[in-house]
N, C-alpha and C positions, 0 to 999 in steps of 0.2 A: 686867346684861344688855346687850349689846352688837348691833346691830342692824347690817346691812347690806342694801343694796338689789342684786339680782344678777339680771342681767336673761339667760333661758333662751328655748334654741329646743327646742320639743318634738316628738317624729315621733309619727304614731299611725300603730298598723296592728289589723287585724282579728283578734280574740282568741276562744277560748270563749265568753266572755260580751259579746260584741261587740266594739264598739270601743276599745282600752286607748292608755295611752301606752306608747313606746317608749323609743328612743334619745334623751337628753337631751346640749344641747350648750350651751355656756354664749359670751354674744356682751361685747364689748365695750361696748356698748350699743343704745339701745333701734334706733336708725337703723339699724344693721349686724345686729341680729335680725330685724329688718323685709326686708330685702335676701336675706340668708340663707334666711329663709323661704321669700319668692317665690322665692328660686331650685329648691328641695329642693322645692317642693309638688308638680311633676310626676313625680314620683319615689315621692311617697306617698299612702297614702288621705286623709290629712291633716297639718296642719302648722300650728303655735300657736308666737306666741312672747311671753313674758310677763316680767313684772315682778316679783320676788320679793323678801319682805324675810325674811332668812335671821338667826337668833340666833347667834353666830358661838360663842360660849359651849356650848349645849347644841344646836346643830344643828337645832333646830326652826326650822317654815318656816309665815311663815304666811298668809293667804290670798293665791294669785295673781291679779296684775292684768291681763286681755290685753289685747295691745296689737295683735296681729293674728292673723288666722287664714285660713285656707283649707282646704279639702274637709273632711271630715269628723273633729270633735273630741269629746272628751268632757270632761268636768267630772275638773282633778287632784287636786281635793279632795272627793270626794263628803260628802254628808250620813252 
């Protein structure tokens, strides 16, 4: 099992059942996801950018770390 750290900018927008995520962008790191963010947040109802350690093997991803957020998010992992 083969592990990597992949640090993601996430868009939410307003869904059926509220608020989902969207369009995912993947940064350079955690500074430049941070930057990215702020900048897109006024653009969307919300905007997350997180820390992810991704199995590079079998593609599973497992819990997200965030590192920032703005307007309105939701959980990418629910229960």
């Amino acid at each position: 099992m083969s592990g990597a750290e992949k640090i993601i900018v996430v868009q939410f927008k307003k869904g059926r059942g509220g608020i989902v995520p969207g369009d995912i962008r993947q940064a350079s790191s955690a500074a430049s996801a941070e930057k990215i963010a702020g900048a897109m947040a006024s653009r969307h109802i919300g905007v997350a950018a997180y820390a992810v350690t991704v199995d590079e093997e079998s593609g599973d991803m497992g819990d997200p770390r965030l590192l920032v957020s703005h307007g309105e998010i939701t959980d990418l992992m629910p229960d």
